[in-house]
Each structure stands twice: as C-alpha cells, then as structure tokens.
C-alpha positions as CSV (number, residue, x, y, z in Angstrom):
1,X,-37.0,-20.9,88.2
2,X,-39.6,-22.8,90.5
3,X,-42.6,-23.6,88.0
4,X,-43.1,-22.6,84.9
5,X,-44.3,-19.2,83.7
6,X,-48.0,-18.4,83.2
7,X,-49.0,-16.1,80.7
8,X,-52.8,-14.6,81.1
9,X,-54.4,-11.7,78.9
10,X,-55.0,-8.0,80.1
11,X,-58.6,-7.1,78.4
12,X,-58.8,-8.6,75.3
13,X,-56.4,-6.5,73.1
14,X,-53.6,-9.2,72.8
15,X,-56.6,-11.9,71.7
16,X,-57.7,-9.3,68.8
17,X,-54.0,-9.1,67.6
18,X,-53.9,-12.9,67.6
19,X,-57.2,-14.0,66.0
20,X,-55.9,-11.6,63.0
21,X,-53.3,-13.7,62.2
22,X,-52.8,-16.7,60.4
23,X,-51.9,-20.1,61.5
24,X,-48.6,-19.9,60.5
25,X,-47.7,-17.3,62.7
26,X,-49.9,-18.4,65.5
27,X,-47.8,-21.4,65.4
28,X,-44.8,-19.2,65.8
29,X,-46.2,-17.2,68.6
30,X,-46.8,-20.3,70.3
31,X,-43.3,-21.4,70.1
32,X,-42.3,-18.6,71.3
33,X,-44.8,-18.6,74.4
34,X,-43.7,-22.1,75.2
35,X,-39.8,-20.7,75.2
36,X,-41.2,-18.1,78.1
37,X,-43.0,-20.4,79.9
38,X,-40.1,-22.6,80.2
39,X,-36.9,-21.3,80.0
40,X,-35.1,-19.6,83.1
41,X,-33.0,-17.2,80.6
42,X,-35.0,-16.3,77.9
43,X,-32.6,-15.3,75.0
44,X,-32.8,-11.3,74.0
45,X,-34.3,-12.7,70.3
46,X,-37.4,-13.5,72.2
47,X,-37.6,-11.3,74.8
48,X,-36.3,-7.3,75.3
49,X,-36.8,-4.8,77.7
50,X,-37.9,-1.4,76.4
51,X,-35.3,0.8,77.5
52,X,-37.0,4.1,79.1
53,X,-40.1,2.4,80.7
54,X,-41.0,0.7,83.8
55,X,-40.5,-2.6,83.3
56,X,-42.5,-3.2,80.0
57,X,-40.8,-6.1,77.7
58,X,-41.7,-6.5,74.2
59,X,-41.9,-10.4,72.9
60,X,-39.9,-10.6,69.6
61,X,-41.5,-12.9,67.1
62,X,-40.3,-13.1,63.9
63,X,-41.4,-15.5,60.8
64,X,-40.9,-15.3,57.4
65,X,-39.7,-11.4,56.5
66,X,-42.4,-10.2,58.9
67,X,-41.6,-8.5,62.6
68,X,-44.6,-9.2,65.6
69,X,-44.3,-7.4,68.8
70,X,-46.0,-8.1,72.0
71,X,-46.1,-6.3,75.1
72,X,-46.0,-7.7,78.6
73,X,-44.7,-7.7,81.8
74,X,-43.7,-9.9,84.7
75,X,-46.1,-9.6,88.0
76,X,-45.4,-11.9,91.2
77,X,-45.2,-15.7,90.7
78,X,-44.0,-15.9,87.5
79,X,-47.1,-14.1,86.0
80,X,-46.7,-12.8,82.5
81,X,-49.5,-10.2,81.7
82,X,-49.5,-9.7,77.9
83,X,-51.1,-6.3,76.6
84,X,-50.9,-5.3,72.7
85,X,-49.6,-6.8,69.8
86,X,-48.5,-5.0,66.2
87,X,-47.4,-6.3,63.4
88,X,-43.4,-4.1,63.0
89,X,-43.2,-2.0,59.5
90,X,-40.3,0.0,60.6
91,X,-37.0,-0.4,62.4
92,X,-37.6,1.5,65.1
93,X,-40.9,0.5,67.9
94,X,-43.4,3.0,67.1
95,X,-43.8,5.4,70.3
96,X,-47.8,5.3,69.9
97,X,-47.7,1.3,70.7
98,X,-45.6,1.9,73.5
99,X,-48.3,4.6,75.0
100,X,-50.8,2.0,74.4
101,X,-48.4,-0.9,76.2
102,X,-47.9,1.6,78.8
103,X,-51.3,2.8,79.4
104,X,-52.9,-0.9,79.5
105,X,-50.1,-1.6,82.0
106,X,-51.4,0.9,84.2
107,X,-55.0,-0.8,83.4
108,X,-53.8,-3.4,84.7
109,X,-52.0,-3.0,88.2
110,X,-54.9,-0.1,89.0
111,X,-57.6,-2.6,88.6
112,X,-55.8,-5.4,91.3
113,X,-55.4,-2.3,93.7
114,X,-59.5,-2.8,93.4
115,X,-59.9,-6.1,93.8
C-alpha cells in the first residue's frame, strides 16, 4: 500500500454517531481507524464487506459487550468515505441502516459528478 489511508466524513452523520459516544469507545474507534489507515490487510474483525451491495464495508468495532458499526467505502487514492454509524442490538445488520449506508453512498459519488 503506497501511503496510508485517509479517512474523511460524508455530511455529518458519522460525526453525530461519534459525539454520542463516550470516551471509552471513542478510544476504540480510534484504534480501530488507526488499524485502516495503516494496515495493507485489514483483518475481517475490523473490516467486512456487506455481501449484496456495491462495495459498501461495515467497520466492526467492538468494546465491552457492545457491537458499533460504521459504514464506508474505498474511493481512489486510498480514500475512505465513512457514512452512518449504529450502535448493533441484534445479530443480524439491520436492513434499514443499510438503506441509509446505501443511500448516503449515492450522496456521495452524485455530488463529485458536480463538482
């Protein structure tokens, strides 16, 4: 990997998910961030593909018995665009913050057509 990742914000959804939680797990979202930034390979703990959409990923954070999911994807030179965040009450992704993930990607390649 030449260079490191860079993460950047899409509207200010992911922001309002962070600024909710507490320090604790900021701290482990920020571990987690510095593992994507950084590492080539990330492991599938961290990282997963959603399986039935266009290259949307979920990040995986986990701390204490709580589940976090954030949504992004990967845009040219090592850009990763993160969208919404939930905090995971059920095994399963819920499909309604997948629409949301989905939709917001859309947002977000439509508006650098604009530009």
């Amino acid at each position: 990997m030449k260079g490191q990742r860079q993460i950047i914000f899409h509207e200010h959804y992911f922001q309002d998910f962070y600024i909710e939680q507490t320090n604790k797990v900021q701290e482990k979202i920020e571990y987690v961030f510095k593992i994507l930034r950084t590492v080539q390979n990330v492991p599938r703990k961290f990282l997963e593909h959603i399986t039935g959409t266009d290259g949307l990923y979920e990040i995986r954070i986990e701390f204490e018995s709580n589940i976090y999911r954030i949504f992004c994807c990967f845009d040219k030179g090592n850009l990763v665009v993160l969208f919404n965040g939930f905090q995971k009450k059920s095994p399963k992704t819920p499909k309604k913050e997948i629409n949301i993930a989905l939709k917001l990607k859309g947002e977000y390649f439509n508006s650098k057509k604009k530009k």
